[in-house]
C-alpha positions in Angstrom: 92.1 48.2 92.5 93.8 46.6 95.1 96.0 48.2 98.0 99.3 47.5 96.5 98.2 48.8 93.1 96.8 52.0 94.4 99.9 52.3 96.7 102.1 51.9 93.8 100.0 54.5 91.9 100.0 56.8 94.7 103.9 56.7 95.0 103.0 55.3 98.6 103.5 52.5 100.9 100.0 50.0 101.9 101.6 51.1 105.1 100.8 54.5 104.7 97.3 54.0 102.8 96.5 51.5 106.0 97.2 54.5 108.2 95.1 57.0 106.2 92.2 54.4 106.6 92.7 54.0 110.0 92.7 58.0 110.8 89.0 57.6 108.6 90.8 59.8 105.4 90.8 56.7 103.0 87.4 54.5 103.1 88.0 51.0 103.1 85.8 48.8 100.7 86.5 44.9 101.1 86.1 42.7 98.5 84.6 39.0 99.2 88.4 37.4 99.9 88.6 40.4 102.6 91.1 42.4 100.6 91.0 46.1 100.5 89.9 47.4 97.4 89.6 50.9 95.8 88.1 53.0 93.4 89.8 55.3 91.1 89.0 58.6 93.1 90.8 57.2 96.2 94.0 57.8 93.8 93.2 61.3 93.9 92.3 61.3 97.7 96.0 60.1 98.4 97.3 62.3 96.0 95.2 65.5 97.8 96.3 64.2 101.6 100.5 63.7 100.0 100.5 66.9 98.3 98.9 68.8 101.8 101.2 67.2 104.1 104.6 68.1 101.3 103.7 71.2 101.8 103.7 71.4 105.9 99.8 70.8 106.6 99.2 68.2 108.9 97.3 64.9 108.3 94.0 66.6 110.6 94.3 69.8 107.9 93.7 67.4 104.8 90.1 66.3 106.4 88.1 69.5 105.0 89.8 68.6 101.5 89.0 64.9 101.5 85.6 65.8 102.5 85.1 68.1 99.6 86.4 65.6 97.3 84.2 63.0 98.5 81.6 65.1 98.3 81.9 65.3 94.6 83.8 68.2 94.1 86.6 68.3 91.2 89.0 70.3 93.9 89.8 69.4 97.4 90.0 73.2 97.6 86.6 74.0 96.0 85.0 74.2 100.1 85.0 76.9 102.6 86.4 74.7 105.3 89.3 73.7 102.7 90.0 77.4 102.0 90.1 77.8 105.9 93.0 75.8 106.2 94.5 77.3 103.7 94.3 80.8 105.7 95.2 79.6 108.2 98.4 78.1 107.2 99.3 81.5 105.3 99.2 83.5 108.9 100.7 80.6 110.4 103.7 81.1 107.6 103.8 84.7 107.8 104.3 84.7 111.7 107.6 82.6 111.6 108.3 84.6 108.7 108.1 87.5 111.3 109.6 85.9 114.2 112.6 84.8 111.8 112.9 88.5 110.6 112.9 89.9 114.0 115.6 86.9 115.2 117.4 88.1 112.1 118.2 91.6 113.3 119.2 90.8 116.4 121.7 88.6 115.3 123.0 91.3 112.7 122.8 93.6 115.6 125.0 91.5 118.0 127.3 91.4 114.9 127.8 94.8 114.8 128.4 95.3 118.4 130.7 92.1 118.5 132.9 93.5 115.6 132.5 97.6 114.7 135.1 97.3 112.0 133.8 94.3 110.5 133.0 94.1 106.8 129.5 92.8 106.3 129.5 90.1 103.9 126.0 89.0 101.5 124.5 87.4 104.5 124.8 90.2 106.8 123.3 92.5 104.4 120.1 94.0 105.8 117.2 94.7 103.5 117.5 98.3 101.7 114.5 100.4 102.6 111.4 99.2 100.9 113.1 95.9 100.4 111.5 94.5 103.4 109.9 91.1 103.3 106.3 91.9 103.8 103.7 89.4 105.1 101.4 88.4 102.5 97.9 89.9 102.8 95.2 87.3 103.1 92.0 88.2 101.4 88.8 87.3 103.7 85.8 86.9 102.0 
């Protein structure tokens, strides 16, 4: 298929799949007329790289995926070095997480210095005891 088709397809612009060949995440096949052309799994290569960087990986953290696809795999996640990223991006998540928590209370402190007889309202509310958000525990293998 040709750029525009697989960009359509993809829900992307040939912008964005010229960029991804560019950073070496899309291979670029030409046809005898010089235009791009593409296979069927490069569908599911953009689809791998769009749904990684939706959910706040960046473009560098989709190369252990694409090279697990490519290498034949059914799952972008199916490799160690895509499972990596992955556990990495949990801690990464659970530290602002923590930092937000910890930012949190000392606003709801200032509060409550600022203005004793205040009532707290649903956002001021702290978490009951035990009702702590809890970072997630990442399993190593």
């Amino acid at each position: 298929m040709r750029i525009g088709e697989l960009a359509a397809r993809a829900g992307v612009s040939t912008r964005m799949l010229r960029y991804y060949e560019q950073q070496g995440l899309l291979p670029a096949r030409r046809a005898p007329n010089g235009y791009r052309e593409y296979e069927e799994s490069d569908l599911r290569l953009v689809a791998q790289i769009r749904a990684l960087l939706e959910t706040g990986f960046t473009l560098d953290d989709t190369r252990p995926f694409v090279d697990c696809l490519r290498a034949g795999h059914a799952d972008g996640a199916a490799c160690p070095e895509s499972v990596a990223v992955y556990r990495r991006g949990l801690a990464a998540i659970d530290a602002e997480i923590r930092a937000l928590l910890r930012r949190r209370a000392e606003v709801a402190e200032r509060l409550a210095r600022a203005c004793p007889g205040c009532a707290p309202g649903p956002a001021d509310a702290r978490p009951a005891p035990g009702q702590e958000v809890q970072a997630v525990p990442v399993r190593r293998s």
